[in-house]
Backbone as CSV, one residue per row, in Angstrom:
resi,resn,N_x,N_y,N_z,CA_x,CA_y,CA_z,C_x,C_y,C_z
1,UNK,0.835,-1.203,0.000,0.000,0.000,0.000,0.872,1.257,0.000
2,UNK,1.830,1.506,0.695,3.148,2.236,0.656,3.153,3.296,-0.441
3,UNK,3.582,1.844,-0.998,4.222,2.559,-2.385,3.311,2.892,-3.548
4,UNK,1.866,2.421,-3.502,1.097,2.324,-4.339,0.499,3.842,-3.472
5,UNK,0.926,4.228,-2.491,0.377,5.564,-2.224,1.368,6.872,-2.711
6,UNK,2.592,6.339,-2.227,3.477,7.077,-2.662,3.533,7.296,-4.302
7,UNK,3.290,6.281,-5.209,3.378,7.010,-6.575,2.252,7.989,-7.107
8,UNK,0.738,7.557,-6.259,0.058,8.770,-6.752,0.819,10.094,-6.174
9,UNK,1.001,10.262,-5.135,1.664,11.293,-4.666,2.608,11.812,-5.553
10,UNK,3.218,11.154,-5.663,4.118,11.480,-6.975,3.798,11.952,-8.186
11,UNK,2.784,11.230,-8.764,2.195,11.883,-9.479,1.387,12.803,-10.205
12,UNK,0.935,13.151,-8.293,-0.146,14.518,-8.226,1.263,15.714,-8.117
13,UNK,2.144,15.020,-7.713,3.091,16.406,-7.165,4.794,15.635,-6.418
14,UNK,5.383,15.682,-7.329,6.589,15.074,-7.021,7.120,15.866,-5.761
15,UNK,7.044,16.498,-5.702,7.261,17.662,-4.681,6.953,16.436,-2.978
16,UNK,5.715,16.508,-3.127,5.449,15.811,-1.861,6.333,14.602,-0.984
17,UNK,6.645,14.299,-2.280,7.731,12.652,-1.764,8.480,13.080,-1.218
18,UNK,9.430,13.993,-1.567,10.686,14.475,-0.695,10.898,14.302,0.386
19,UNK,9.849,14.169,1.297,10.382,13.783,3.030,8.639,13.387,3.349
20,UNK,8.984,12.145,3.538,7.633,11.707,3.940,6.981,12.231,5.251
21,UNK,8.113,12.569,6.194,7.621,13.606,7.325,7.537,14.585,7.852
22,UNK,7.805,15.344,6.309,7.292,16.609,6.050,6.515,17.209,6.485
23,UNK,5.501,18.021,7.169,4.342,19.012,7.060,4.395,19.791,6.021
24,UNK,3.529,19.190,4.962,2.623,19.469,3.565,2.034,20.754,3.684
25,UNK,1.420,21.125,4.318,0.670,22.332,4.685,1.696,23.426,5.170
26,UNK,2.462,23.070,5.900,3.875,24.479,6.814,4.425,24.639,5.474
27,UNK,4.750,23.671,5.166,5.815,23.857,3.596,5.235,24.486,2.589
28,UNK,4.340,24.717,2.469,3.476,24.960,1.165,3.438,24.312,0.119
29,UNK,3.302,22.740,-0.339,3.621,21.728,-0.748,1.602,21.525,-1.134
30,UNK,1.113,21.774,-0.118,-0.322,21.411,-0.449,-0.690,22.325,0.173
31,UNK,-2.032,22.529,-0.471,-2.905,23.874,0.060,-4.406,23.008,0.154
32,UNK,-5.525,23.695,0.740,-6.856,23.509,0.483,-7.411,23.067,-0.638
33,UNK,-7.129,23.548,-1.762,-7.774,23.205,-3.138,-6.797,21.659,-3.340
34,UNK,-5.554,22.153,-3.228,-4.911,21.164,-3.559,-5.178,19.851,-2.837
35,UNK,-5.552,20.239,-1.743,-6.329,18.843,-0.987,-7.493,18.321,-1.385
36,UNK,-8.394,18.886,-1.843,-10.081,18.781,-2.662,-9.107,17.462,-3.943
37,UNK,-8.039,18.109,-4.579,-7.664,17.453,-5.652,-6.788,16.199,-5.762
38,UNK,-6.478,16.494,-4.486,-5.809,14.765,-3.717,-6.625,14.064,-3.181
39,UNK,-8.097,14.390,-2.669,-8.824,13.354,-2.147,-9.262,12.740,-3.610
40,UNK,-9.728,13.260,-4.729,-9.904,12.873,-5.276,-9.161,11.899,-6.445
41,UNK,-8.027,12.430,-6.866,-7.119,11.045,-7.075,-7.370,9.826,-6.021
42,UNK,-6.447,9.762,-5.059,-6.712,8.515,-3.903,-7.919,7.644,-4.359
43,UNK,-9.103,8.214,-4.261,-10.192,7.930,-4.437,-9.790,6.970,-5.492
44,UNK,-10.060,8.260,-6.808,-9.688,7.227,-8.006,-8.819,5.911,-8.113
45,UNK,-7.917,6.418,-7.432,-6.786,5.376,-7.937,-7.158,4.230,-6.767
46,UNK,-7.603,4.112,-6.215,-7.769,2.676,-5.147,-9.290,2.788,-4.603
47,UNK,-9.953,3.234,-5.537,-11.624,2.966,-5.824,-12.023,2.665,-4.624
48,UNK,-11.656,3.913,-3.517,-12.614,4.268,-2.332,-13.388,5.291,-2.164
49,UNK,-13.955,5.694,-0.916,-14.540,6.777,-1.239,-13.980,7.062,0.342
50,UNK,-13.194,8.493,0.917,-12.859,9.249,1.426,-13.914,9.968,2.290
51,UNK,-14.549,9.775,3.661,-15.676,9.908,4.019,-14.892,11.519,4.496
52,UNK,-15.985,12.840,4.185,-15.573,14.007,4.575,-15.095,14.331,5.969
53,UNK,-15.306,13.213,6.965,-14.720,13.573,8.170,-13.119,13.570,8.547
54,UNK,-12.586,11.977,7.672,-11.577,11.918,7.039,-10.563,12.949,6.676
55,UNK,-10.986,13.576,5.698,-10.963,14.919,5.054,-10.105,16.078,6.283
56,UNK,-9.308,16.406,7.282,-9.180,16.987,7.863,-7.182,16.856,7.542
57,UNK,-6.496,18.073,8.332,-5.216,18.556,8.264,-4.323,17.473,8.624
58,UNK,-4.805,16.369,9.948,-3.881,15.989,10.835,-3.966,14.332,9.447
59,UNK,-4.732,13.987,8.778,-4.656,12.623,7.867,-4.254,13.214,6.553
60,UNK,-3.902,14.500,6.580,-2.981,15.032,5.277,-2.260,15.616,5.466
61,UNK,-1.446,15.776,6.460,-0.457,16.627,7.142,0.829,16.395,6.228
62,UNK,0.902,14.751,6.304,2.329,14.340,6.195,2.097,13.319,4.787
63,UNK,3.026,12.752,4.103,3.144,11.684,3.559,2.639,10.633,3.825
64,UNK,3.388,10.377,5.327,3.160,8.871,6.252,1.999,9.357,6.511
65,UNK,1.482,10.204,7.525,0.039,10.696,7.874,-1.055,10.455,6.516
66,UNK,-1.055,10.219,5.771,-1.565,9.930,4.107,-1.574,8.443,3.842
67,UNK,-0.250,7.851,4.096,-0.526,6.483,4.110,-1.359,5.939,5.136
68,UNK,-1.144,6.519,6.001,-1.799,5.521,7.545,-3.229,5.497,6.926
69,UNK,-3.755,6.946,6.699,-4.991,6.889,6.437,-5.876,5.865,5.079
70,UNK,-4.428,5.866,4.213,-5.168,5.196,3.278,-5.258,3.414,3.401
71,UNK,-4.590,2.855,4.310,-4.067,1.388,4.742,-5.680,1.755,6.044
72,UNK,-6.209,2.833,6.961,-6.855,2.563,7.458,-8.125,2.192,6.415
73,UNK,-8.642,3.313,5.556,-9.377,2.939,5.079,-10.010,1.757,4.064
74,UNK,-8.670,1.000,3.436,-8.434,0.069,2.937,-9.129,-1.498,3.172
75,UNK,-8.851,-1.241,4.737,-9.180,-2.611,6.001,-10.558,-2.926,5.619
């Protein structure tokens, strides 16, 4: 799941990979819109659906914070 998260990431924004424990948001790496446009890849690409509560700073903060969430929702 990892890595199958990490290449969308990559592919929405190579930028992001750079340090998986990064803060995305401090860095300016991702913004608000840009988050609307990452839930929706994810989505796409591993044909879930991202419940809006989900949707918050601290499960898109980071890289890893991104994976956890997507291996939770996965289960």
């Amino acid at each position: 799941m990892k890595e199958q998260v990490i290449k969308v990431l990559e592919d929405f924004n190579d930028e992001l990979v750079e340090d998986l424990e990064q803060d995305l948001f401090l860095s300016g790496k991702l913004d608000s819109f840009d988050l609307v446009k990452l839930v929706v890849e994810l989505e796409d690409a591993f044909d879930i659906s991202i419940d809006v509560e989900e949707v918050t700073v601290e499960n898109f903060q980071s890289v890893t914070a991104i994976i956890d969430l997507m291996e939770r929702i996965a289960k």
